[in-house]
N, C-alpha and C positions, 0 to 999 in steps of 0.2 A: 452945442451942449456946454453950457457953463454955471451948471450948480443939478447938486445932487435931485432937486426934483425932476428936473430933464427925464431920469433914468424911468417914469412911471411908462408904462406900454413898450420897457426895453427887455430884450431878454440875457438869463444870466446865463454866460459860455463858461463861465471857470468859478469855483474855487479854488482860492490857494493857499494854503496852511506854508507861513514864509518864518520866517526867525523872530520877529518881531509884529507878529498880529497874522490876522485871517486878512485875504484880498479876496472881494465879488470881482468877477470880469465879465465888461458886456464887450466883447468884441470890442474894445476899444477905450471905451471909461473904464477906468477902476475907483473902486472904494477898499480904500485902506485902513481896517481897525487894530490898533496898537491896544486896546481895551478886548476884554473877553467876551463875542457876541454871545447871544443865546437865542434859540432859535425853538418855538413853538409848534410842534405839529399834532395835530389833533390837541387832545387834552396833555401830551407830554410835554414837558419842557426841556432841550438839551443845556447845559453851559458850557461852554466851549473852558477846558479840557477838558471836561471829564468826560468817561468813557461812555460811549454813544452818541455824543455832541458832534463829530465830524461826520459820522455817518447823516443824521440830521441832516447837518447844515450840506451836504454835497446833494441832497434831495432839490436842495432850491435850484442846480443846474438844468437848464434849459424850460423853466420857470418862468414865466413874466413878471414884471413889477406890473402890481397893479396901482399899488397906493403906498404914497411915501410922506412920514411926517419928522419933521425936527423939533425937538423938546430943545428950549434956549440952550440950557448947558447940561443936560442927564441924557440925554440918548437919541439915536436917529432910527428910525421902524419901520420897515416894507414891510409887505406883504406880497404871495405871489399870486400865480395862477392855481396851485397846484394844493393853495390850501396851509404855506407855511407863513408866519411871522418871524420874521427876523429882528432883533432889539441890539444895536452897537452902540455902547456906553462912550461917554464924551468926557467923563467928571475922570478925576483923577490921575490923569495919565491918561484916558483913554482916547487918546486922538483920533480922530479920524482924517483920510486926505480923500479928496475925491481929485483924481486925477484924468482928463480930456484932454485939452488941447494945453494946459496947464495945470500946474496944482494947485490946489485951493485947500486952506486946512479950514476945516469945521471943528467948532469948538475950541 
């Protein structure tokens, strides 16, 4: 596993709300967003802080990826099994790291 497309047919074990960004965890990859995700479920949209964005975004645990796309430099997009969209912004700050057997920063 060495780039975030790997992760499509993986399932998500963890959110982690850390000091410095939201972490997905599949058992072992992680995806580290330093930028504010925003997570889609049905017609609502959460943004991560505001209130009911972690509720949201803990929905995508134990979720599949099913399909994953990278925008060059504005944002990286799953989708699960379960019916959510996840959008982690890349531009401003918003780095992300995918981390496996090593780290890799995207963006």
């Amino acid at each position: 596993m060495k780039e975030p497309a790997d992760l499509v047919g993986r399932e998500v074990s963890a959110v982690a709300f850390v000091r410095d960004g939201v972490e997905f965890h599949f058992d072992g990859p992680v995806l580290h967003s330093r930028g504010d995700p925003q997570v889609a479920v049905g017609e609502a949209v959460y943004c991560f802080p505001k209130p009911g964005s972690r509720d949201a975004l803990c929905l995508v645990i134990g979720a599949t990826i099913e399909s994953l796309s990278l925008d060059d430099v504005r944002h990286l997009e799953f989708t699960t099994s379960n019916g959510c969209r996840v959008r982690l912004p890349l531009r401003a700050g918003g780095v992300l790291h995918f981390k496996a057997d090593r780290l890799l920063q995207v963006g």
